[in-house]
RODO-2510 file (C-alpha; in nm, 4 decimals, decimal comma):
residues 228
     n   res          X          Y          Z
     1     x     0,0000     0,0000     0,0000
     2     x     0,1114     0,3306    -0,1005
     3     x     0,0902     0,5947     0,1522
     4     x     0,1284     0,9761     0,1178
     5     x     0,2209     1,2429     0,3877
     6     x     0,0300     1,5137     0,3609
     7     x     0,0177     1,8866     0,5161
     8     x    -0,2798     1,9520     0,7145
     9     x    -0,4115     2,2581     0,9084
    10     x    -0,6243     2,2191     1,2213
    11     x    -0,8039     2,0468     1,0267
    12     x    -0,7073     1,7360     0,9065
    13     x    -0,9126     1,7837     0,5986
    14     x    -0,7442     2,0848     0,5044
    15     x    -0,4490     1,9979     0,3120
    16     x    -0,2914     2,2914     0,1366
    17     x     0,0877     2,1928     0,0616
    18     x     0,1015     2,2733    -0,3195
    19     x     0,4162     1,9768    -0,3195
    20     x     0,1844     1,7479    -0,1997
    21     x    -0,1223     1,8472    -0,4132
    22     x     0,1321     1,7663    -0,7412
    23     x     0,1805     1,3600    -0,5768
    24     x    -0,2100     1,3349    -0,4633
    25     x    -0,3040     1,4426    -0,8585
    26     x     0,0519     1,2431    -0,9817
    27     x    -0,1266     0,9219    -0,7841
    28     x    -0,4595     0,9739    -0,9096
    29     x    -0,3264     1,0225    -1,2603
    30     x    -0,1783     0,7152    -1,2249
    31     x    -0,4557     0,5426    -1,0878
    32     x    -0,2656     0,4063    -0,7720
    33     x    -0,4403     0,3662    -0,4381
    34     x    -0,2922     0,5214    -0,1923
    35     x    -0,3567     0,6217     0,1653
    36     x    -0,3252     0,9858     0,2964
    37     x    -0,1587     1,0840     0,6309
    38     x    -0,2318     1,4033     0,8025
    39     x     0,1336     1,5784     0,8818
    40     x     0,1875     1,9296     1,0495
    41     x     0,4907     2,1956     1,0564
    42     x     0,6344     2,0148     1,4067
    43     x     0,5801     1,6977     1,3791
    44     x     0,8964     1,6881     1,2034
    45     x     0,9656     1,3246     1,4372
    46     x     0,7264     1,1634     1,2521
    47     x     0,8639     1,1906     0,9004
    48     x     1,2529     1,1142     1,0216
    49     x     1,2182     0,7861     0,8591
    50     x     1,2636     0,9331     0,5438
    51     x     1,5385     1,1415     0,6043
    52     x     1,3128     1,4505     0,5719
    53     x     1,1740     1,7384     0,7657
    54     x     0,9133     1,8336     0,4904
    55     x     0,6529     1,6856     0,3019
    56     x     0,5542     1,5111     0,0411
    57     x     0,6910     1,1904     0,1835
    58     x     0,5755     0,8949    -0,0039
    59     x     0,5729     0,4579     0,1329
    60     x     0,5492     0,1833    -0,0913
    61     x     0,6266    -0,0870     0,0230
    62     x     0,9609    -0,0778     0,1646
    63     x     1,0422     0,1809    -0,0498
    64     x     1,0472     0,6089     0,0823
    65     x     1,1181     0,9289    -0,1267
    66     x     1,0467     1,2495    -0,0552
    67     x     1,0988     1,5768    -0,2171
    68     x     0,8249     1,6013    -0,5501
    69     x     0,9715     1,5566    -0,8661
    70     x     1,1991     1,2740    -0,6744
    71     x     0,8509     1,1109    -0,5724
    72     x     0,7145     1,2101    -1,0046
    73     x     1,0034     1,0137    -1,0737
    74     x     0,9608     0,6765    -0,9070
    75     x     0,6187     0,6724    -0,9930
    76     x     0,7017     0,7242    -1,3481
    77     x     0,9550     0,4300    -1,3269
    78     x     0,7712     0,2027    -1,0722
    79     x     0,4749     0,1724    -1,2559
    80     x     0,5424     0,1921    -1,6042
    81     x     0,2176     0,0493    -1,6736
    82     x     0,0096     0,2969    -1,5720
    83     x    -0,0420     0,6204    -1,7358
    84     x     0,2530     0,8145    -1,8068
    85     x     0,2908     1,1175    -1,6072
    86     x     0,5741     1,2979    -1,8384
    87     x     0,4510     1,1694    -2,2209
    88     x     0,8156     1,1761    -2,3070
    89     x     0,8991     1,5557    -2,2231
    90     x     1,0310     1,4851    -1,8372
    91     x     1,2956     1,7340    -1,9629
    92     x     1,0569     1,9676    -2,0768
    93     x     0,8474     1,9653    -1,7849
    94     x     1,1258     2,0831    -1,5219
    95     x     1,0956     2,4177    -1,6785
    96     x     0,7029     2,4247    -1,5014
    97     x     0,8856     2,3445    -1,2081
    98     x     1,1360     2,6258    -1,2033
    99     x     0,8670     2,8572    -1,3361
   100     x     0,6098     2,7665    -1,0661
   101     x     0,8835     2,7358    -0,7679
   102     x     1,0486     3,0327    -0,8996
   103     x     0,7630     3,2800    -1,0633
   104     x     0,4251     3,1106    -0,9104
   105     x     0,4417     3,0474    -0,5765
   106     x     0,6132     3,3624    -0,4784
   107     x     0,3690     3,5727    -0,6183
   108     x     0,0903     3,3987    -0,4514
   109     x     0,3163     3,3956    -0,1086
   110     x     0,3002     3,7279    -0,1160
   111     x    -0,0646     3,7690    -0,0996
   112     x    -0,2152     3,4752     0,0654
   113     x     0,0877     3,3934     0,3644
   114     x    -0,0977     3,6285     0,5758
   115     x    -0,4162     3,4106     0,5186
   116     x    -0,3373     3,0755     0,6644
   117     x    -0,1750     3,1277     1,0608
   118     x    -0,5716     3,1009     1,1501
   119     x    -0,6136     2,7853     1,0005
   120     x    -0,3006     2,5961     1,1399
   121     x    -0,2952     2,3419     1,4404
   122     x    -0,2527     2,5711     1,7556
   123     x     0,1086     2,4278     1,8569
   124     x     0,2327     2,4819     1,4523
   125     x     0,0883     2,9076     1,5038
   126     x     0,4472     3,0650     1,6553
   127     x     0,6684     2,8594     1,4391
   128     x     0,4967     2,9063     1,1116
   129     x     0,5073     3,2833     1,1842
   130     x     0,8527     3,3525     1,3256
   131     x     0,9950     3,1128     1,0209
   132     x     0,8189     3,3183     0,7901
   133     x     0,8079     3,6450     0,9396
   134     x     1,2598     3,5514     0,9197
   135     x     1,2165     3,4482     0,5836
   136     x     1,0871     3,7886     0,5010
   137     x     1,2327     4,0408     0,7210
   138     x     0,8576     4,1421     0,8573
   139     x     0,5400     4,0386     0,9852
   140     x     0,2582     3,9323     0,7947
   141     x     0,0605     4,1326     0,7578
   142     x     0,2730     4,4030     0,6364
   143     x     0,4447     4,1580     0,3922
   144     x     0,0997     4,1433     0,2313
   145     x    -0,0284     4,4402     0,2590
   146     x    -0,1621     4,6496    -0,0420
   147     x    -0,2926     4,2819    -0,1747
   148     x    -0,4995     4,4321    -0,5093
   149     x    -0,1486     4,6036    -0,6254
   150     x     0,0174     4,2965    -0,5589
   151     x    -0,2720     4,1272    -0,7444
   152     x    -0,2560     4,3044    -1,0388
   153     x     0,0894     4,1970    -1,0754
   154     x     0,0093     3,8564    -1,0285
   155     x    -0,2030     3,8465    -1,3065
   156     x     0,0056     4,0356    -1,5608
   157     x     0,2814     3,7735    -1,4759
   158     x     0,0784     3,4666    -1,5892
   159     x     0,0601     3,5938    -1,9257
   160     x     0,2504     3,3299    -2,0455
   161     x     0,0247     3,0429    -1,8970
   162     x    -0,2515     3,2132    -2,0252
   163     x    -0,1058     3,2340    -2,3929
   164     x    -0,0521     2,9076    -2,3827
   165     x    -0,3992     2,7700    -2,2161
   166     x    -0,5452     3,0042    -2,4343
   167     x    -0,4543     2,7952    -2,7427
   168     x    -0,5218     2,4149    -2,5511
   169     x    -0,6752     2,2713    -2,2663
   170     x    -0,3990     2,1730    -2,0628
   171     x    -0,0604     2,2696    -2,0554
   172     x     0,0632     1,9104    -2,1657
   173     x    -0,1577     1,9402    -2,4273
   174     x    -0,5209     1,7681    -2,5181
   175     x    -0,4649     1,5974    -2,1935
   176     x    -0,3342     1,6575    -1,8385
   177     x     0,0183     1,5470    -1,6902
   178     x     0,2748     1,6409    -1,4518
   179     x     0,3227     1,9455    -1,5872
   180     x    -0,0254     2,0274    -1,4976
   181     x    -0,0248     1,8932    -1,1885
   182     x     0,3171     2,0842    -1,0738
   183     x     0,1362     2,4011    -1,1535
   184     x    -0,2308     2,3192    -1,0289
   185     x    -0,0359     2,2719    -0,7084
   186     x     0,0452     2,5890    -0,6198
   187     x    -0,3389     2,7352    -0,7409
   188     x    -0,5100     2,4837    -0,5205
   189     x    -0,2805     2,5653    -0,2326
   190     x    -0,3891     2,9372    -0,2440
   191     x    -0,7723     2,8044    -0,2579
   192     x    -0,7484     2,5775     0,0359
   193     x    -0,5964     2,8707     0,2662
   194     x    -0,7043     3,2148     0,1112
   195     x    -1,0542     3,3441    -0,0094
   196     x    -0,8609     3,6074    -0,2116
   197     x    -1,0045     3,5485    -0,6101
   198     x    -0,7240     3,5153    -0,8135
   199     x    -0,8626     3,4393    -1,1232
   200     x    -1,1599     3,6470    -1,3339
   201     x    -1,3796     3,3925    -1,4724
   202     x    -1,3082     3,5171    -1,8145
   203     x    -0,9248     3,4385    -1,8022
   204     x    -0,8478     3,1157    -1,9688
   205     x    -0,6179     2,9914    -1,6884
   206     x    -0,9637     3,0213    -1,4259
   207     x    -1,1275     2,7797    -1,7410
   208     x    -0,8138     2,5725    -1,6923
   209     x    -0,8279     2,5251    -1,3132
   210     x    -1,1923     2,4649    -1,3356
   211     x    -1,1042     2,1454    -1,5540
   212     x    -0,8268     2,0669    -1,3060
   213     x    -1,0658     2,1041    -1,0073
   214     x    -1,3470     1,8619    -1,1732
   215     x    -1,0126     1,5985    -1,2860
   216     x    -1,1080     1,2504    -1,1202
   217     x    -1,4551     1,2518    -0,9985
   218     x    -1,3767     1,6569    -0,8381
   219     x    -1,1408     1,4969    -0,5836
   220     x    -0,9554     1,8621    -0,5886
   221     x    -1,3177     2,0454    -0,6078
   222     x    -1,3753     1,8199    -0,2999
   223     x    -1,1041     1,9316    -0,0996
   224     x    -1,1220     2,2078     0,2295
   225     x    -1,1213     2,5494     0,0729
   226     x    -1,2597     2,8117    -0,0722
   227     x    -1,4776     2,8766    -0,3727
   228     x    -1,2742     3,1224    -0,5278
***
């Protein structure tokens, strides 16, 4: 049995890592059961088996990896039989990694951080903070302050995606894959912790994430959140 370690707020349900929300679509994709635990900030103990203090860490069998594209990739080679996750353009695909790690995710940090102290375990509140609040030289709230300037930036910098989603349905093509996936991860992060609309409805990227969200039966559409 395959089992995933997921982030989870106070409540369990909530699970908002976007690293994790690339494996749980990578699984489904793949059409692998799997069986989620619930993991928060400092209960870094219970994921020292893998040599890890963060999540995603993935079980099967006597087999661990952690870190995302590391778990894409075993996946990919454990079960060739199953739906490829890459098509053939692995290569390719690190670029959505570096894009959404580098562009993505710190544009939405920016405006939804601030957003997701309330929703954390009560004993994960101070060190979530003061690691952040170092990370960024201030607190919270000021980091994400003037949010529809910082909005507005947001959305001119996804004019690429847009381009591109503009002209297909998914960014892998006719069909979804891990490049998908790597970038749904970081949208479906800000939904589950931040009622801030990203997205107009007339944007291609908000049709995009609506086919993402309704992907295997909804099971993202399904998830803790916010219907933004």
């Amino acid at each position: 049995m395959i089992t995933l370690y997921e982030l989870a707020g106070a409540d369990a349900e909530r699970r908002f890592s976007p690293y994790c929300w690339r494996i749980r679509m990578a699984l489904l994709h793949k059409g692998l059961e799997f069986s989620s635990v619930p993991w928060r900030f400092t209960e870094k103990q219970a994921i020292a088996f893998a040599g890890s203090e963060k999540v995603p860490v993935l079980t099967d069998g006597d087999r661990t990896v952690h870190d995302s594209p590391k778990i894409a990739a075993y996946l990919e080679a454990a079960y060739p039989d199953r739906p490829s996750l890459f098509g053939g353009a692995e290569a390719l695909s690190r670029f959505l990694v570096d894009w959404t790690d580098l562009v993505l995710q710190p544009g939405l940090f920016r405006m939804v951080v601030v957003d997701i102290p309330p929703l954390l375990a009560p004993e994960d509140v101070d060190y979530f903070c003061s690691s952040r609040e170092a990370r960024v030289g201030m607190k919270l709230d000021q980091f994400c302050a003037d949010r529809e300037k910082k909005l507005v930036e947001f959305r001119a910098s996804l004019a690429p995606l847009r381009r591109t989603l503009g002209a297909q349905p998914f960014l892998h093509g006719e069909a979804p894959a891990w490049a998908d996936y790597v970038v749904f991860g970081g949208f479906q992060w800000s939904r589950c912790v931040s009622p801030l609309k990203l997205l107009e409805a007339d944007d291609p990227i908000h049709g995009w994430r609506e086919r993402m969200l309704d992907l295997f039966g909804g099971e993202a559409r399904k998830a803790v959140g916010y219907p933004v």
